[in-house]
C-alpha positions in Angstrom: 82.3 153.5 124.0 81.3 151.0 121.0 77.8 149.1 121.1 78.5 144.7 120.8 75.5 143.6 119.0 75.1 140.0 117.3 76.1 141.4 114.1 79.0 143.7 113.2 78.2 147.0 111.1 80.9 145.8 109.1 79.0 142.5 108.2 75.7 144.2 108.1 77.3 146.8 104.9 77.5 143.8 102.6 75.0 142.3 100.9 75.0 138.7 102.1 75.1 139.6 105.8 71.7 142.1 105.1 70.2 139.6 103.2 70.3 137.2 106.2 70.0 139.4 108.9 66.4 141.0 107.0 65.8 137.2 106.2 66.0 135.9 109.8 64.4 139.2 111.4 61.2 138.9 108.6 60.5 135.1 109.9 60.9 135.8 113.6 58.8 139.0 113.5 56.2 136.8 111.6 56.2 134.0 113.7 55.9 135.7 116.5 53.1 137.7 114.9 51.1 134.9 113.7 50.8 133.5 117.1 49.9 136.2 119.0 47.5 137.7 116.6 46.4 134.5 114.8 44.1 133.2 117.8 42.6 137.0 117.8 42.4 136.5 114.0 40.2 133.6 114.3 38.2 134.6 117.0 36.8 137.6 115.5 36.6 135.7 111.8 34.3 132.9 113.8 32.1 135.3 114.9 30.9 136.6 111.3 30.4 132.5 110.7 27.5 130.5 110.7 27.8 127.4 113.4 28.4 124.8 110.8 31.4 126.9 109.2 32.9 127.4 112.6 33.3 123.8 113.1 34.3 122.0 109.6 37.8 120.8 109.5 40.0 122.2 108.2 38.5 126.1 109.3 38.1 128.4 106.9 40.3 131.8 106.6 37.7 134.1 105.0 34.3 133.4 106.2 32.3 131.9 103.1 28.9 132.9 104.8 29.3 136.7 106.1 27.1 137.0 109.1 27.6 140.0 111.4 24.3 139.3 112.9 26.0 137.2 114.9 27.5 139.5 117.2 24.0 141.9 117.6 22.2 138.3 118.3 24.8 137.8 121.1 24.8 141.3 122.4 20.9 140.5 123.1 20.9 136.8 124.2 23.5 136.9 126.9 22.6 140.4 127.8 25.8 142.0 127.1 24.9 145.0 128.2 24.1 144.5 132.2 27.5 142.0 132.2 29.4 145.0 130.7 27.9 147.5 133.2 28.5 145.1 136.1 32.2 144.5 135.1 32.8 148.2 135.1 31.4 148.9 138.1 33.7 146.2 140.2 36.9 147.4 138.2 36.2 151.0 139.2 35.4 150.1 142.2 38.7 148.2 142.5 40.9 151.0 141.0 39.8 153.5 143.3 40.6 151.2 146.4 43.9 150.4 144.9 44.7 154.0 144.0 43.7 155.2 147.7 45.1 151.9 149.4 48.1 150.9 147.3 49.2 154.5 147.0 49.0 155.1 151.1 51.2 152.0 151.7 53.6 152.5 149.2 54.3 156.2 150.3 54.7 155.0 153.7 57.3 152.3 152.9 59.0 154.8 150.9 59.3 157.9 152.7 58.1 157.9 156.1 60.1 154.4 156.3 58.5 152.8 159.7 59.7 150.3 161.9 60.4 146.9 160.4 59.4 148.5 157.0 61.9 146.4 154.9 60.5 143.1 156.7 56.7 144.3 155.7 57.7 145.1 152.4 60.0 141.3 152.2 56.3 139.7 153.8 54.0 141.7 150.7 56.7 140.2 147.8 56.9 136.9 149.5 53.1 136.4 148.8 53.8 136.7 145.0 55.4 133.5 145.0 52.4 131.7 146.3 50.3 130.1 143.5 46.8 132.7 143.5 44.7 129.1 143.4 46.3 128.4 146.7 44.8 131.6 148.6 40.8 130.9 146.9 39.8 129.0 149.7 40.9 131.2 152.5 40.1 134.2 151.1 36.7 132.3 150.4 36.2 131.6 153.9 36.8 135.0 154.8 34.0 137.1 152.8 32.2 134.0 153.4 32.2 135.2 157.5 34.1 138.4 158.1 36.0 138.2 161.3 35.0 141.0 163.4 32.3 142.3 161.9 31.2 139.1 161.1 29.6 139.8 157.8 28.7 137.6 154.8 30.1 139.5 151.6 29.2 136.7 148.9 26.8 138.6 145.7 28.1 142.3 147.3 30.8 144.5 145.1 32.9 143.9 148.3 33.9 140.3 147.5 35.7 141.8 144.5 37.0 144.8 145.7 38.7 144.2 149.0 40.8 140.9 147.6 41.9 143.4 145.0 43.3 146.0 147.2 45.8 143.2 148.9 47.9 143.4 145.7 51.6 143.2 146.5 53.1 143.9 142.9 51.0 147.2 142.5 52.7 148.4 145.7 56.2 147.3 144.7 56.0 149.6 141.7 54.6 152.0 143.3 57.6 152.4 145.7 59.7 152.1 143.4 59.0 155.0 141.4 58.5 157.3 144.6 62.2 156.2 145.4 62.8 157.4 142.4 62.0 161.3 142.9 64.6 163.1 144.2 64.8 163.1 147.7 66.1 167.4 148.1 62.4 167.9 146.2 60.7 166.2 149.1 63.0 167.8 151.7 62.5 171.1 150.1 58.6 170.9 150.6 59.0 169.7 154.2 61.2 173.1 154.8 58.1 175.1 153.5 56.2 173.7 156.0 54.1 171.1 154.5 53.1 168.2 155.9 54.1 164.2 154.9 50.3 163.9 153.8 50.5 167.8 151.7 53.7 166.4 149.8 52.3 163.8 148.5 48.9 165.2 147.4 50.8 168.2 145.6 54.5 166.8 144.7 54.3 162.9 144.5 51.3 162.2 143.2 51.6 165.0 140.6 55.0 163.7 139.0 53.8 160.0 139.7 51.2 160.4 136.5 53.3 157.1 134.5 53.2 154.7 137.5 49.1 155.8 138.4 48.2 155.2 135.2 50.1 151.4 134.7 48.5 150.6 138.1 45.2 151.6 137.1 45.5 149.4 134.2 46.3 146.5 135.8 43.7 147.2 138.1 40.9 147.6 135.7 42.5 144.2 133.2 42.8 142.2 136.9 39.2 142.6 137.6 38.0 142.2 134.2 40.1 138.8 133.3 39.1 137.4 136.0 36.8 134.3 136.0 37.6 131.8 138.8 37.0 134.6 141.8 33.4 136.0 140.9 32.3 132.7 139.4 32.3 131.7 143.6 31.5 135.0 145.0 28.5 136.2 142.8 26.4 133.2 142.1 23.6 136.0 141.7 23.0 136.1 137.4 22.0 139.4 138.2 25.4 140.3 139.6 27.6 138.6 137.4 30.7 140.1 135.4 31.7 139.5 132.2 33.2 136.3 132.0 31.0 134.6 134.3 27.8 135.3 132.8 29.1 134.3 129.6 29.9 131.1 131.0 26.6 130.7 132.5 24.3 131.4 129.9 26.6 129.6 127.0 24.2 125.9 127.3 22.0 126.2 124.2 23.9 129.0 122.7 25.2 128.4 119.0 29.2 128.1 119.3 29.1 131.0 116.7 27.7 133.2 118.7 29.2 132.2 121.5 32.4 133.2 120.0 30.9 136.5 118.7 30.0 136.6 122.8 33.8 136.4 123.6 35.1 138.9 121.0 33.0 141.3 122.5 34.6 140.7 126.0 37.9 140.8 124.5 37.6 144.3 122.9 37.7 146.5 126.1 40.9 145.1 127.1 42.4 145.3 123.6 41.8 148.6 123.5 43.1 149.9 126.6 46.5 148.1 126.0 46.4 149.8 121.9 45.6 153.1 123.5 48.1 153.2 126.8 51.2 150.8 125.7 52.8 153.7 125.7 52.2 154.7 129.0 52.4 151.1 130.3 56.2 150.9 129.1 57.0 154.5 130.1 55.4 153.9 133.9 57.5 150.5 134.3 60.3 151.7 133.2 60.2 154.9 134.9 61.7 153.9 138.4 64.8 152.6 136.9 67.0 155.8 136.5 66.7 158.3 139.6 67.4 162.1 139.9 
């Protein structure tokens, strides 16, 4: 079975047709390169700036005045370190409730498939087309006043982590890579005696490595991007994450080392997508082919 692609390998073996084909492929890999790493270019080049170099028009390329005490200056100023710590702390916090949480109701859907389970599972993916700005203020009414327990969670870890664990996508992928083990692996457990909850502590969640990890990313990346959510929940400075405390504390600080600020909020993130892309491809593409 031949492969149609846009060019023929019998246009591609002369000269013209490489010329163009290199030619058109060399712009489009550039252009797309330039704007998705020209912005993270200019960013961390700002940040070795001086504040009046950061702002002349037009910018700069190469700093003129070299300054890297501009990112130790705003490592002390906004107190990096505690916004860092705090950050960490809610994602963690958040993975390990989505792992536990996610991982339970995706199992169930897929396996122990209870009553009405297709209409639970249509209700969770209908919630991904509402806009998130459209859920703030419920959700903001709720750890506002608890119902039952009737508990104020506003400046406690719980404002972050329980809206986190309610996150439909995470279980769609989920249960869609545990339909994808086969089923006479499952059965063959269950023959041996063990129980639903003993296959999926030694089978699924074994073989289920990809999809834990890409959920555990997007767990960790959700809580620390996220700047509307704790800017209302954790008014506390003390208590503040990343983003937010930059925010707060960025009247009176020089825009050069504000931006030195930001770089250093950007890094985590950039390195756990350069160290697991990899694994983030493999895990969402792992549910497509069963057996």
């Amino acid at each position: 079975m031949s492969t149609r692609t846009l060019i023929s390998p019998a246009q591609l073996a002369r000269p013209r047709g490489r010329l163009i084909y290199w030619t058109v492929f060399t712009v489009v890999v550039g252009l797309f390169t330039l704007a998705f790493l020209g912005p993270l270019y200019w960013m961390v080049s700002s940040g070795f700036k001086d504040a009046q170099e950061v702002i002349q028009t037009p910018p700069t390329l190469v700093p003129d005045s070299f300054t890297p005490e501009n990112y130790s200056r705003a490592w002390d100023v906004m107190d990096l370190a505690s916004l860092l710590f705090n950050t960490l702390y809610y994602a963690l916090g958040a993975l390990a409730f989505q792992l536990v949480l996610d991982v339970a109701a995706a199992y169930s859907l897929s396996r122990l498939r209870p009553v009405l389970g297709k209409a639970i599972l249509g209700m969770m993916l209908a919630t991904l087309m509402i806009p998130a700005t459209v859920l703030v203020v419920p959700q903001y009414l709720t750890v506002l006043d608890v119902p039952v327990v009737e508990r104020n969670l506003l400046n406690t870890p719980w404002a972050i982590w329980l809206p986190s664990v309610t996150n439909a996508f995470n279980i769609f992928l989920l249960k869609r890579f545990f339909d994808s083990i086969p089923k006479e692996l499952l059965d063959a457990a269950a023959m041996d005696g063990a129980s639903p909850t003993r296959v999926l502590w030694s089978i699924v969640l074994p073989v289920s490595r990809p999809i834990l990890g890409v959920v555990s990313i997007f767990a960790v990346v959700g809580v620390w991007k996220d700047f509307l959510w704790p800017m209302l929940t954790l008014p506390d400075p003390a208590k503040q994450t990343l983003n937010v405390g930059i925010y707060s504390l960025s009247n009176g600080v020089p825009v050069n080392v504000l931006i030195a600020a930001l770089t250093i909020a950007s890094l985590p993130t950039l390195l756990i997508f350069l160290i697991f892309q990899r694994n983030i491809m493999s895990g969402l593409t792992a549910g497509g082919l069963k057996g």
